[in-house]
N, CA and C of each residue as an Amber inpcrd file, in Angstrom:
protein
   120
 106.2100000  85.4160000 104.3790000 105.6810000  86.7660000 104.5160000
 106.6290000  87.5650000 105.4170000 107.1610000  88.7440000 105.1760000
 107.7540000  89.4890000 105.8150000 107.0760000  90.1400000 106.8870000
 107.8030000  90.2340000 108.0080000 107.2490000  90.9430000 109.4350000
 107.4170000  92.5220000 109.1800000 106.1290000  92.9940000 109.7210000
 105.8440000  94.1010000 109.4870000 105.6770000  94.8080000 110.9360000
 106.1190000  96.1020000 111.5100000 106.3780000  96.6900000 112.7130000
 105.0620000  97.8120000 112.5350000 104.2620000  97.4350000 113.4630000
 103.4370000  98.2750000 113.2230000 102.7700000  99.4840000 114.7950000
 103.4010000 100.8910000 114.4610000 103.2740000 101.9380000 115.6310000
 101.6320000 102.0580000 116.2130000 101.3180000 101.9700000 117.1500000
  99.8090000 102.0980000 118.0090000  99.4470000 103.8310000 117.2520000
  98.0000000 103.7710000 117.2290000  97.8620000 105.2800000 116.7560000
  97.6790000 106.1330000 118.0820000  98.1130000 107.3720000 117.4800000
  98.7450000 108.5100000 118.5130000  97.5700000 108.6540000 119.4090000
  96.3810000 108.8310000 118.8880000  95.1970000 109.0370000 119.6900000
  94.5870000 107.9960000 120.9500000  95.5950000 107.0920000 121.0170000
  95.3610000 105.8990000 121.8940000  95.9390000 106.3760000 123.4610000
  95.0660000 105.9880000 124.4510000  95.7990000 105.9340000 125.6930000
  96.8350000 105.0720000 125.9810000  98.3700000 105.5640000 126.7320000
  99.1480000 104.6090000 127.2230000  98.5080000 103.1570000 127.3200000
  97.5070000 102.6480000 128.0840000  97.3490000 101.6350000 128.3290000
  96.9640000 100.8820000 126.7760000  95.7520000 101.3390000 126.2190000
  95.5320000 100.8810000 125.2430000  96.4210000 100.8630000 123.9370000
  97.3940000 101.9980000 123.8520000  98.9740000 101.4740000 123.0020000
  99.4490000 100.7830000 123.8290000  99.6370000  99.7320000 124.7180000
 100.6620000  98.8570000 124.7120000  99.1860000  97.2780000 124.8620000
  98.1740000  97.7160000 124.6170000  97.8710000  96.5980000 124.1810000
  97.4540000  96.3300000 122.8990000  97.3120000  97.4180000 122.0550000
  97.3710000  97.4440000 120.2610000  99.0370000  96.5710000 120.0210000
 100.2070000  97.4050000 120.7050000 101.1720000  96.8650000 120.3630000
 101.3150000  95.0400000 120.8430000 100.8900000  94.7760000 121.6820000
 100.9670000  93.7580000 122.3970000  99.9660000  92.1170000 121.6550000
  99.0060000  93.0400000 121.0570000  98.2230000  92.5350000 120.0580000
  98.7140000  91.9710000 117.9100000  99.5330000  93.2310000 118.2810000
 100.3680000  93.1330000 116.9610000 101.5050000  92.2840000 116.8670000
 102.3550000  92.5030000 118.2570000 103.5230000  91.6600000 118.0260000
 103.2580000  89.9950000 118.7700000 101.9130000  89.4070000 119.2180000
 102.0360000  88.2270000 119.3630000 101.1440000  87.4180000 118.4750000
 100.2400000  88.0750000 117.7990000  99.7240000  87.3540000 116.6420000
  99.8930000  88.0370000 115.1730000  99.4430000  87.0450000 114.1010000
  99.6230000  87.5830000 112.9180000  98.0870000  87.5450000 112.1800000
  98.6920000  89.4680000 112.1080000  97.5090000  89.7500000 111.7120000
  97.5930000  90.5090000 109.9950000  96.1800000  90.5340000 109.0700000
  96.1710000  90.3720000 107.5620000  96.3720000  92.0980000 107.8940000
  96.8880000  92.3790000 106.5530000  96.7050000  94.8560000 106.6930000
  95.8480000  95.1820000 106.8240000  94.4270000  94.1820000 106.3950000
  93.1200000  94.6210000 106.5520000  92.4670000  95.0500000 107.9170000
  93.5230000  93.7920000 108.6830000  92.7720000  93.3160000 110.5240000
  93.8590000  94.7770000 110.9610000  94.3420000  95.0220000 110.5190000
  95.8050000  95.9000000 111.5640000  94.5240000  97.6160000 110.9680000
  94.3980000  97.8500000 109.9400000  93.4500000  98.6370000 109.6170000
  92.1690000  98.7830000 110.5050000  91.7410000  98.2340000 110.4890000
  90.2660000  97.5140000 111.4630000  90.8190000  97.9640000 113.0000000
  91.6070000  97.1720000 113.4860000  92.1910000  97.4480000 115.0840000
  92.3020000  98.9820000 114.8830000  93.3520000  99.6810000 113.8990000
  93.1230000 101.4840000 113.9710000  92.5770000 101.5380000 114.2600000
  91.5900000 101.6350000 113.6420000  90.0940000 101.9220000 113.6460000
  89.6900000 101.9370000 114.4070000  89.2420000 101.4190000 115.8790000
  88.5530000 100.4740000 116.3190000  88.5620000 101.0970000 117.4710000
């Protein structure tokens, strides 16, 4: 499966984009779960 880079959404606080990102780049997650976390 190819690695996919995925940007925190804009509406997120500093803190909480670097733990969306931090979340993304140490586990692997399905488009569905990375959808869901948006969300979330």
């Amino acid at each position: 499966m190819a690695t996919q880079t995925y940007k925190p959404p804009k509406h997120l606080s500093k803190d909480a984009a670097a733990f969306f990102s931090g979340g993304v780049a140490e586990y692997e997650f399905e488009p569905h779960h990375i959808i869901l976390l948006t969300k979330a």
